[in-house]
DSSP file (Angstrom, degrees, kcal/mol; ACC not computed):
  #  RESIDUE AA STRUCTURE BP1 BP2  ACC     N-H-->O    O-->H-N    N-H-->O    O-->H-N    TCO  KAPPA ALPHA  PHI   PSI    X-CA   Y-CA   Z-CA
    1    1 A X              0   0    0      0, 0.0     2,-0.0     0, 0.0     0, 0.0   0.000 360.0 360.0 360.0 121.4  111.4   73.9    3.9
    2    2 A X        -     0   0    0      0, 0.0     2,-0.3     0, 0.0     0, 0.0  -0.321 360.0-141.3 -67.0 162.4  108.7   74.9    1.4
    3    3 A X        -     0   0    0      2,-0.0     2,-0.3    -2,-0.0     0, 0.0  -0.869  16.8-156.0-109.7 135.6  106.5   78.1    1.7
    4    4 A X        -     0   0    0     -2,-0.3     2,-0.4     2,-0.0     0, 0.0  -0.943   7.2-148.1-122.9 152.5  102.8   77.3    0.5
    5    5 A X        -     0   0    0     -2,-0.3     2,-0.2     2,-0.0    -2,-0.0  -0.908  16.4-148.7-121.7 141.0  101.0   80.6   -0.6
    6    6 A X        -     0   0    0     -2,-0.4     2,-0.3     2,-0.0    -2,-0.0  -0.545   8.2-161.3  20.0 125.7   97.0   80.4    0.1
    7    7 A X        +     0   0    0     -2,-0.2     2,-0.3     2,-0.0    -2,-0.0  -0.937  12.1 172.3 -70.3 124.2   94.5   81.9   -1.7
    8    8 A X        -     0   0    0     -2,-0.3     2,-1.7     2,-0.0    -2,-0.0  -0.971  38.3-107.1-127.0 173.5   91.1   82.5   -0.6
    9    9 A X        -     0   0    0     -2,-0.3     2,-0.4     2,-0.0    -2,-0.0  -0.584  34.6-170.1 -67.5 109.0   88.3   84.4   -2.0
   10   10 A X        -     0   0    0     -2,-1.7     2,-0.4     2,-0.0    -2,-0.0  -0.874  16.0-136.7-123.5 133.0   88.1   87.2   -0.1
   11   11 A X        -     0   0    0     -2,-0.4     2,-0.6     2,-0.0    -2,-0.0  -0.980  12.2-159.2 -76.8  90.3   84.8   89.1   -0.9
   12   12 A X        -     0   0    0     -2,-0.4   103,-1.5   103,-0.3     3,-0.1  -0.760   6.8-151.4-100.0  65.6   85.2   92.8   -1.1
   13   13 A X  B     -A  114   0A   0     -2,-0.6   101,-0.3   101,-0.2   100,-0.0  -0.172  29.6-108.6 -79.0 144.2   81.9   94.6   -0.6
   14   14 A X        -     0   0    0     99,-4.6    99,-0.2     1,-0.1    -1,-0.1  -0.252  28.8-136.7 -54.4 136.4   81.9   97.9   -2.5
   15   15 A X     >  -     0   0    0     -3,-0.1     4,-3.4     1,-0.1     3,-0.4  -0.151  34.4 -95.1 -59.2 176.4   82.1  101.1   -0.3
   16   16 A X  H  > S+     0   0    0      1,-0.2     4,-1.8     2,-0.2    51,-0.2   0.751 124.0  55.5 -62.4 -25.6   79.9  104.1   -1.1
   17   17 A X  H  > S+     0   0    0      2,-0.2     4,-1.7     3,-0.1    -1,-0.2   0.661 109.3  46.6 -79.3 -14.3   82.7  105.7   -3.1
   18   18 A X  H  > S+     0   0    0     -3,-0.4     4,-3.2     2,-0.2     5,-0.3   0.832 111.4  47.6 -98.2 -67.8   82.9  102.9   -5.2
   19   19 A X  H  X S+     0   0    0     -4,-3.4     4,-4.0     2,-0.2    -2,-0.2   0.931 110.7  52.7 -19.7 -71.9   79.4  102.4   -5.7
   20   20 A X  H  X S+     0   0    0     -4,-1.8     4,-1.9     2,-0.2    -2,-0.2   0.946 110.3  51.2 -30.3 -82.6   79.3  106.2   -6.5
   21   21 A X  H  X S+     0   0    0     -4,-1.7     4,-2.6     1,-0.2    -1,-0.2   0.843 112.8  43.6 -10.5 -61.9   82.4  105.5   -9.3
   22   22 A X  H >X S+     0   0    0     -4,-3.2     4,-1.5     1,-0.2     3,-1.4   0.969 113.1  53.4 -65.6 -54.1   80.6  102.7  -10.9
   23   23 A X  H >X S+     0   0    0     -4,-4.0     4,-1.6    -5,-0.3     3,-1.1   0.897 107.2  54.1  -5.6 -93.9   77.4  105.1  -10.7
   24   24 A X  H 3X S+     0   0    0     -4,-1.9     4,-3.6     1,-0.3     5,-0.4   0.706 101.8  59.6   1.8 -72.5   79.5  107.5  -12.4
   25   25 A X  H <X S+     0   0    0     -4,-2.6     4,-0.9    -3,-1.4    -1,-0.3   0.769 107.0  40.7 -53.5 -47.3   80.3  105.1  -15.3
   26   26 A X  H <X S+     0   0    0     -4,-1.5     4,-1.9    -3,-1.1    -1,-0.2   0.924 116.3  49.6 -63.8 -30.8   77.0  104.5  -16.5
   27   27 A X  H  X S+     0   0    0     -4,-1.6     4,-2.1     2,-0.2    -2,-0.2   0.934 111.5  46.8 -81.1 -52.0   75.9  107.9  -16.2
   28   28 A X  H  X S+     0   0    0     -4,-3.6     4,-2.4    -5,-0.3    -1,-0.2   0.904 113.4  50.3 -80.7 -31.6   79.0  109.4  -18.0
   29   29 A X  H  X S+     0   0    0     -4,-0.9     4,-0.8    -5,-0.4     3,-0.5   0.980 114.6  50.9 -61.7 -67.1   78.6  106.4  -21.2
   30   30 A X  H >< S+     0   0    0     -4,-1.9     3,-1.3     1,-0.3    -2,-0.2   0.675 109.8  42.7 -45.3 -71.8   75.1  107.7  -21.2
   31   31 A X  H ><>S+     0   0    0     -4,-2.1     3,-3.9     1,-0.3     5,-1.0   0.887 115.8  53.0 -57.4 -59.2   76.1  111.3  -21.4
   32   32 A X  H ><5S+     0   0    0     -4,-2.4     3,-1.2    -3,-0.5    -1,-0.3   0.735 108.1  47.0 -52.5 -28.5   78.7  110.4  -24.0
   33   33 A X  T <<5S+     0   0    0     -3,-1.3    -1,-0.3    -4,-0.8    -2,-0.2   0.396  98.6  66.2 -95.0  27.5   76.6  108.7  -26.3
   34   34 A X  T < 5S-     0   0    0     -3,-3.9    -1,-0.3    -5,-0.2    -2,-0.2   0.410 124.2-102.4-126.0 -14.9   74.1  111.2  -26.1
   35   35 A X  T < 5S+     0   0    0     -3,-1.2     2,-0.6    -4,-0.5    21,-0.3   0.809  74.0 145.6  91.0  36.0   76.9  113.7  -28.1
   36   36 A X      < -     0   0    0     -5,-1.0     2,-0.6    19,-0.1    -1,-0.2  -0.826  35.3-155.3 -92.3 133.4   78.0  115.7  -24.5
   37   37 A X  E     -B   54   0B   0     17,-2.6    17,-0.6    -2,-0.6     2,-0.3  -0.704  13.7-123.5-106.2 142.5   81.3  116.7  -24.2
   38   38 A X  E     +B   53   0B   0     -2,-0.6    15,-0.2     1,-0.2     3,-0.1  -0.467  32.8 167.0-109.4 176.6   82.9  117.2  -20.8
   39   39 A X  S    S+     0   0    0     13,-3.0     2,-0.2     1,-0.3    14,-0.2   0.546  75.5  20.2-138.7 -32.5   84.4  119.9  -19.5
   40   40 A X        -     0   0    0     12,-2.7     2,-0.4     2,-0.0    -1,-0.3  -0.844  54.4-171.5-135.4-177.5   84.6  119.0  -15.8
   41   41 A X        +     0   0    0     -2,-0.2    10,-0.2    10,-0.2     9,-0.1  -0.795   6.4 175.0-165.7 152.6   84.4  115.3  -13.6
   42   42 A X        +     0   0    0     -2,-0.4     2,-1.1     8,-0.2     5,-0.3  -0.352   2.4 177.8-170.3  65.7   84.2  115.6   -9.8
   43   43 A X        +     0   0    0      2,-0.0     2,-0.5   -23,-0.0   -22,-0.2  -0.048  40.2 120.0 -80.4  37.5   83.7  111.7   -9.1
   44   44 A X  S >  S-     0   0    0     -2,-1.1     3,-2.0     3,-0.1   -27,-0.0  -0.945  75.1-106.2-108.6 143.6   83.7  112.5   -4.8
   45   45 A X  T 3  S+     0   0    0     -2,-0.5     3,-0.1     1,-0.2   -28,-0.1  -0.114 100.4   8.6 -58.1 155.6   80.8  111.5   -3.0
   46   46 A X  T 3  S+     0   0    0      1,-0.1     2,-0.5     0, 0.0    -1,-0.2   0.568  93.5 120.7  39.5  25.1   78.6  114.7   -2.0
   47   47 A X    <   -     0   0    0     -3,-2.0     2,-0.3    -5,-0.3    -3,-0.1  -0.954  65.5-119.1-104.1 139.0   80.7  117.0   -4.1
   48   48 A X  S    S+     0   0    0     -2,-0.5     2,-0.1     1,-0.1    16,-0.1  -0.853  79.2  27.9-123.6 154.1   78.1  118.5   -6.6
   49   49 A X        -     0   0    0     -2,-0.3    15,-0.2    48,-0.1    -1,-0.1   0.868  68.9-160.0 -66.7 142.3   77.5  118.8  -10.1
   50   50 A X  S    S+     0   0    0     13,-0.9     2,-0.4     1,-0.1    14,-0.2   0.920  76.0  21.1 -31.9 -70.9   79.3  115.2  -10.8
   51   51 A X  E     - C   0  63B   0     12,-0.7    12,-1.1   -10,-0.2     2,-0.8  -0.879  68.1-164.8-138.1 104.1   79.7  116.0  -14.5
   52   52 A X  E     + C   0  62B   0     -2,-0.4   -13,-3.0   -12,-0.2   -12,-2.7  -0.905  26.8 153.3-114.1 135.3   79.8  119.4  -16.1
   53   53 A X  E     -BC  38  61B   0      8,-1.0     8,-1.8    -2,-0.8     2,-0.3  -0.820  36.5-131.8-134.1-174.0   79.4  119.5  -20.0
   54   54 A X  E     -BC  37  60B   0    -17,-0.6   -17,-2.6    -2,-0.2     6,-0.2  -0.920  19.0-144.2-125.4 130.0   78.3  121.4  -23.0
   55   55 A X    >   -     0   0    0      4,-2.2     3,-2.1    -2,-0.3   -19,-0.1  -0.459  48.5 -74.6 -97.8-162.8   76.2  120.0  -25.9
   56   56 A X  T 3  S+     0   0    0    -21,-0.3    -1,-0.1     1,-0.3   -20,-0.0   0.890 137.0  47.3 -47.3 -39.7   76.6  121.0  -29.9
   57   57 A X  T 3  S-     0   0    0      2,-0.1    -1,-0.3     1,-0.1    -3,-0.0   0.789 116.7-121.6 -78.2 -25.0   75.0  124.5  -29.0
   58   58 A X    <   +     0   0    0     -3,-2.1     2,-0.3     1,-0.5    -2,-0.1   0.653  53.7 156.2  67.8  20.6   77.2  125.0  -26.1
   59   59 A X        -     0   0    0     -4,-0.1    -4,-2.2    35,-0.0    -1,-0.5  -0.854  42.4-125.9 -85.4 144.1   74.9  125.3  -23.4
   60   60 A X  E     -C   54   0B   0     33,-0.7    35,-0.5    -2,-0.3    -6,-0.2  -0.192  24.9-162.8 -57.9 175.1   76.7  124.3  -20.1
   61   61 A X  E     -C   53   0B   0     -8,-1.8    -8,-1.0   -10,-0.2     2,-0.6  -0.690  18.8-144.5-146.2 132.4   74.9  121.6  -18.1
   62   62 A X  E     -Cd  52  96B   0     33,-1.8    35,-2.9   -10,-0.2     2,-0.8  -0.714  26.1-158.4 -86.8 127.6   75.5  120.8  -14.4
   63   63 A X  E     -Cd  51  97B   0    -12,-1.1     2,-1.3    -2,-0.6   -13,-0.9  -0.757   8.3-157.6 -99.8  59.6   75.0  116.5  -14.3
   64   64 A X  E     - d   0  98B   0     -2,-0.8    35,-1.1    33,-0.7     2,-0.6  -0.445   5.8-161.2 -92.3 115.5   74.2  115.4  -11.0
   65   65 A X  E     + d   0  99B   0     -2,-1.3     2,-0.6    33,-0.1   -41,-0.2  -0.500  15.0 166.6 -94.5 124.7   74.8  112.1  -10.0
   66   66 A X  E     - d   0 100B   0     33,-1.6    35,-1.2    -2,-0.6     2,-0.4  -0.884  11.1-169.1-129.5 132.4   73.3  110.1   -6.9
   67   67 A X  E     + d   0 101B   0     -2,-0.6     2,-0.4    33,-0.2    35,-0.2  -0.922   6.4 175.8-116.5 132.9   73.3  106.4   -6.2
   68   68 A X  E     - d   0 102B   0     33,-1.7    35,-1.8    -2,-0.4     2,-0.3  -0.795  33.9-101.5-113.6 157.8   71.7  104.2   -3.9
   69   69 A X    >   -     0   0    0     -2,-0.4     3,-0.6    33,-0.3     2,-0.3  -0.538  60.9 -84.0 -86.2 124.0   71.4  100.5   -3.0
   70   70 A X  T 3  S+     0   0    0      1,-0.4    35,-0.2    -2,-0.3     3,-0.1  -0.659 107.6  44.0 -79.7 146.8   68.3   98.9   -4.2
   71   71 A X  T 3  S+     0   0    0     -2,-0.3    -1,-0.4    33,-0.1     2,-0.3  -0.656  92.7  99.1 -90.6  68.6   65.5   98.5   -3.5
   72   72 A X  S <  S-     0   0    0     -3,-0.6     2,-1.0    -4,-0.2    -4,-0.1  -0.874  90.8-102.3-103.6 161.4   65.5  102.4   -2.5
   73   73 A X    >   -     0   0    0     -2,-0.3     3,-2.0     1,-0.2    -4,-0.1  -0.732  30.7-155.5-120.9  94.4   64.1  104.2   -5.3
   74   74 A X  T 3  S+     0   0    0     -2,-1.0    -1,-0.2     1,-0.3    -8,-0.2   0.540  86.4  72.0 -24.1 -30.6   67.1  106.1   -7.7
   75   75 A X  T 3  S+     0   0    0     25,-0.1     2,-0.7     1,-0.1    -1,-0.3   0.199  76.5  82.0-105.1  22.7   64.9  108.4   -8.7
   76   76 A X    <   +     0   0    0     -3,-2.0     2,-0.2     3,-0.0    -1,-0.1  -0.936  48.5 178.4 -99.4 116.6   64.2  110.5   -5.8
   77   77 A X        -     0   0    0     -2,-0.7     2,-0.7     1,-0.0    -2,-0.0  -0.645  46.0 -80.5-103.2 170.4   66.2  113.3   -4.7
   78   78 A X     >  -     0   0    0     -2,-0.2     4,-1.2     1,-0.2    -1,-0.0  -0.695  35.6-163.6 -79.9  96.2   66.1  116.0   -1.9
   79   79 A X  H  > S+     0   0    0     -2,-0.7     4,-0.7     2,-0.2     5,-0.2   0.948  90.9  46.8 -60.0 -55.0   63.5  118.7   -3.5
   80   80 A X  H >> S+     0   0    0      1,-0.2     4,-0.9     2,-0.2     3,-0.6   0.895 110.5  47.8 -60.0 -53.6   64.9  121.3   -0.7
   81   81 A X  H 3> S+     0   0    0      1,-0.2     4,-1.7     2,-0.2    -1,-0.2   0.834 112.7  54.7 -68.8 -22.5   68.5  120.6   -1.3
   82   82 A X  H 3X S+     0   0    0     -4,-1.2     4,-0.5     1,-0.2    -2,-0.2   0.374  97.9  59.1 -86.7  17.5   67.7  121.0   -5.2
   83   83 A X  H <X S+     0   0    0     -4,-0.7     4,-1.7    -3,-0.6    -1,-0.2   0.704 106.1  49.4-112.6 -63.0   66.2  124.3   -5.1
   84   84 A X  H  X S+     0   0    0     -4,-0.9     4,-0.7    -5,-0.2    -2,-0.2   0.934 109.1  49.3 -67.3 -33.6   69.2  125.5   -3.7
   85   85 A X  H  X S+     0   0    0     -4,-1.7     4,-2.1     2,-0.2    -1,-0.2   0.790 106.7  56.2 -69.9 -28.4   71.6  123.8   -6.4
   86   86 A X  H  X S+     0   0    0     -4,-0.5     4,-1.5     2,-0.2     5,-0.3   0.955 104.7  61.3 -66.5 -58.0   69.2  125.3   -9.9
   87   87 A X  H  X S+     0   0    0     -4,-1.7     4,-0.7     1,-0.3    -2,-0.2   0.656 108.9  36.0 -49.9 -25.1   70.0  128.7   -8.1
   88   88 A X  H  < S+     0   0    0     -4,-0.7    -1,-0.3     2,-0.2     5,-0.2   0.904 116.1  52.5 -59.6 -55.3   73.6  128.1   -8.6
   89   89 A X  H >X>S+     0   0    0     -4,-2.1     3,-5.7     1,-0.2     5,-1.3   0.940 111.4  51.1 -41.5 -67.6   73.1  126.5  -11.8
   90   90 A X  H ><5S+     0   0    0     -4,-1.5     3,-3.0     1,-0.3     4,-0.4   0.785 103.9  55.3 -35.4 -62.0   71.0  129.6  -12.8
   91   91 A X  T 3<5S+     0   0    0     -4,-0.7    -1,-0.3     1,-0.4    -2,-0.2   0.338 105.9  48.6 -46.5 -16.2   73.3  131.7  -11.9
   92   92 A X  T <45S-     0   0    0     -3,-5.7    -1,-0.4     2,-0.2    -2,-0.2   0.093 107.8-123.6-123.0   9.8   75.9  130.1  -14.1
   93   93 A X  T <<5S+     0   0    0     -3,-3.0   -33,-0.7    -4,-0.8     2,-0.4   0.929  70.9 132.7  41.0  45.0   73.3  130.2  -16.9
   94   94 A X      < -     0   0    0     -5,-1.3     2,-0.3    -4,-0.4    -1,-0.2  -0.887  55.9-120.4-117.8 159.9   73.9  126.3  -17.1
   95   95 A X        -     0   0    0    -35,-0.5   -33,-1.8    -2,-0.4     2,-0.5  -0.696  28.8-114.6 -94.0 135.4   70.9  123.7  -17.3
   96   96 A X  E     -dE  62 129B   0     33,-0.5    33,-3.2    -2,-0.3     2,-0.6  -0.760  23.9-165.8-112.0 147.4   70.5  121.1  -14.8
   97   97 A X  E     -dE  63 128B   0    -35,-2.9   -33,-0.7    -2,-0.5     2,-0.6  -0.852   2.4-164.8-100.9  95.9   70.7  117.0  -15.0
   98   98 A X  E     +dE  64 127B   0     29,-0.8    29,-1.6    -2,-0.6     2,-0.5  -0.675   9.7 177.5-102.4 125.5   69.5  114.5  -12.6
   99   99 A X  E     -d   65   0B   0    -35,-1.1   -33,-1.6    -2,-0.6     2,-0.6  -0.830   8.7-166.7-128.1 106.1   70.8  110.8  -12.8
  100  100 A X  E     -d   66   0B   0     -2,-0.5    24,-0.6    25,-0.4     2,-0.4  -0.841   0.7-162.5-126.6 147.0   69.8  108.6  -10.4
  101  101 A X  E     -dF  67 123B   0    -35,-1.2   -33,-1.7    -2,-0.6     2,-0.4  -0.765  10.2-172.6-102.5 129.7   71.2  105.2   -9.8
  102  102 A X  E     -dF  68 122B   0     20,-4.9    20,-2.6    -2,-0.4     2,-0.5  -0.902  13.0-177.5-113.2 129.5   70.0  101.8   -7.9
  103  103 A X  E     + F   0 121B   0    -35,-1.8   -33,-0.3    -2,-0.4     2,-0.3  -0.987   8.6 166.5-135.0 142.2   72.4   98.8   -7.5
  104  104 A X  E     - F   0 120B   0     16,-1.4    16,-4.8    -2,-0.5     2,-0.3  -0.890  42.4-109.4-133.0 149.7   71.8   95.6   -5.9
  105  105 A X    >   -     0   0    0     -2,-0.3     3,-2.4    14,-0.2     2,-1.4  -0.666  22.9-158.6 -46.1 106.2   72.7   92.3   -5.3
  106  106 A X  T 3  S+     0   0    0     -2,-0.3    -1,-0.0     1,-0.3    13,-0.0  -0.317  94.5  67.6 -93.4  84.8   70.2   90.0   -7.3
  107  107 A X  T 3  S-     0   0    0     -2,-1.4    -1,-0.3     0, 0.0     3,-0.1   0.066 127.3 -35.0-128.0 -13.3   71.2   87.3   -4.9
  108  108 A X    X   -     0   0    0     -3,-2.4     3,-3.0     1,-0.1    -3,-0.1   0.081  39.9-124.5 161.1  97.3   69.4   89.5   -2.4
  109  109 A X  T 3  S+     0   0    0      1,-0.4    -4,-0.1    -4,-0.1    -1,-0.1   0.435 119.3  54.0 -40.3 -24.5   68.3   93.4   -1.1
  110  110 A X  T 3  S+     0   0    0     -3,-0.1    -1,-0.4     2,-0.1    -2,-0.0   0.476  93.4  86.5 -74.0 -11.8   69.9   92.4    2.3
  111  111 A X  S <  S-     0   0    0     -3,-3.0     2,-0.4    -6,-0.2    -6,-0.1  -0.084  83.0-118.3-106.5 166.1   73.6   91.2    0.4
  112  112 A X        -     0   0    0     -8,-0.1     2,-0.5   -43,-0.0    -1,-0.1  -0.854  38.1 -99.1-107.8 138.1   76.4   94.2   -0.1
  113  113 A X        -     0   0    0     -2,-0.4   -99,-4.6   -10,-0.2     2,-0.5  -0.656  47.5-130.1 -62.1 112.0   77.1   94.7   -3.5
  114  114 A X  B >   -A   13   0A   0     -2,-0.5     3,-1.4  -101,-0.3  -101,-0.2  -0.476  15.3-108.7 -79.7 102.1   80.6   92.8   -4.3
  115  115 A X  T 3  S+     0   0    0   -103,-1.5  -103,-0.3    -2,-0.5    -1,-0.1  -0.103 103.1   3.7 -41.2 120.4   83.7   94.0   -6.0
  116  116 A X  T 3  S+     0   0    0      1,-0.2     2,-0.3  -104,-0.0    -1,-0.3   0.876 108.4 106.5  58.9  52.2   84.0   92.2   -9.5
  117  117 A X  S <  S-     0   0    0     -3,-1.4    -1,-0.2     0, 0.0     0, 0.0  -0.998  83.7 -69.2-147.8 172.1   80.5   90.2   -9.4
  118  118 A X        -     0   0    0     -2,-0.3     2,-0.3    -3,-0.1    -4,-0.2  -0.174  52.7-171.3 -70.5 158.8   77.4   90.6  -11.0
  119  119 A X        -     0   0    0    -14,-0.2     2,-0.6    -6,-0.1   -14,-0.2  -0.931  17.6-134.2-175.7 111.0   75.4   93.8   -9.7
  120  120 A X  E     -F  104   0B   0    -16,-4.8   -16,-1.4    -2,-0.3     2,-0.5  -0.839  29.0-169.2 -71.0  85.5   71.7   94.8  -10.5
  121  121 A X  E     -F  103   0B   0     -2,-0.6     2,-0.4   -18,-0.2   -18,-0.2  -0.765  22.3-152.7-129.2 151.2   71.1   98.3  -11.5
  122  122 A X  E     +F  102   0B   0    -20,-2.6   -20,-4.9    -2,-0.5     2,-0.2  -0.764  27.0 158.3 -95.8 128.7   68.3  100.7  -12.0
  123  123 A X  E     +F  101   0B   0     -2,-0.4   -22,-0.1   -22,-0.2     3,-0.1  -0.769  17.7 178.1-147.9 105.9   69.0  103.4  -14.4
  124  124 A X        -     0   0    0    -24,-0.6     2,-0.2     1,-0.4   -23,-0.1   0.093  52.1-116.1 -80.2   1.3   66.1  105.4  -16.2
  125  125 A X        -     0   0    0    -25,-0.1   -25,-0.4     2,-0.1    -1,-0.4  -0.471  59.3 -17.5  79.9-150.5   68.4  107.6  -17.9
  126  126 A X        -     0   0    0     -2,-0.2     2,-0.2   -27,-0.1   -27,-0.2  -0.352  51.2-146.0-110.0 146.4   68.6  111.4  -17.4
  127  127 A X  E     -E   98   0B   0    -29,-1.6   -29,-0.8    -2,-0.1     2,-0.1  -0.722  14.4-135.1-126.0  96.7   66.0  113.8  -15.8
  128  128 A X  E     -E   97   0B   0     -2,-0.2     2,-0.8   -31,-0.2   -31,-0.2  -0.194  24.0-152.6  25.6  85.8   65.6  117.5  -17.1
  129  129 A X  E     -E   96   0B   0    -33,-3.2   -33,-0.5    -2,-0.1    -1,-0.1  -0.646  17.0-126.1 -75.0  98.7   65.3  119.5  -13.8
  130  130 A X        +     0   0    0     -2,-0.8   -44,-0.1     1,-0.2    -1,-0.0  -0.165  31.9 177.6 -52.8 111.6   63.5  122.3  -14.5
  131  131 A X        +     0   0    0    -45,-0.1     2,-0.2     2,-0.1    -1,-0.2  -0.099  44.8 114.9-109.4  39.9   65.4  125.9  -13.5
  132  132 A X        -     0   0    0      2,-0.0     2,-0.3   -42,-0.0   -42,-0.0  -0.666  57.6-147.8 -89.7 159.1   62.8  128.2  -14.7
  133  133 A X              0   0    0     -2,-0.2    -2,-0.1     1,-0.1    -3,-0.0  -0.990 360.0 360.0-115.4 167.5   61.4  130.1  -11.9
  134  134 A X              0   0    0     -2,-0.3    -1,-0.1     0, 0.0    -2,-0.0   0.686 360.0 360.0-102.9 360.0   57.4  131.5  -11.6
């Protein structure tokens, strides 16, 4: 008796860590083409800074990267939690980097974003978080 083997498409919608990754991947081409080298990587959700590098002078910078499902707007972060993170950064006499990332479905905001299909994402490139204090 023959065995017939099945395929069907089985639709894989990304987790949050996955998201995060891909997150990860623009941010860190970004960084690269931008002449950073890195020095550290920490691709787990809610572990912070994402990315530490150095540029040609050698200044550190701590890179943090946070993604969300569009339409929520990538470029807002938690003012109160970032207050606490420059004070580390200070402390480590490194500069801090905010990248935030939106991906969607353009088939629709309500759809999950799908392992290995096309993906909408909002990326405005890097934001200069200012660690001076007055």
């Amino acid at each position: 008796m023959l065995g017939f083997l099945y395929f069907c498409n089985m639709r894989k919608p990304l987790s949050k860590q996955e998201m995060h990754n891909l997150a990860m991947n623009h941010v860190g081409k970004d960084l690269e083409s931008r002449g950073f080298e890195f020095i550290a990587i920490n691709s787990k959700l809610k572990k912070h800074p994402q990315f530490v590098c150095i540029d040609k002078k050698s200044q550190y910078f701590f890179v943090i990267v946070r993604v969300v499902k569009l339409p929520e707007n990538p470029n807002n972060y938690d003012v109160v939690w970032m207050e606490t993170f420059k004070k580390h950064a200070l402390e480590k006499e490194a500069k801090v980097l905010y990248a935030g990332v939106g991906i969607g479905n353009p088939k629709g905001d309500e759809l999950p974003i799908y392992l290995n299909e096309e993906y909408l994402i909002e990326y405005n490139g890097i934001q200069v978080i200012e660690t001076n204090y007055n």
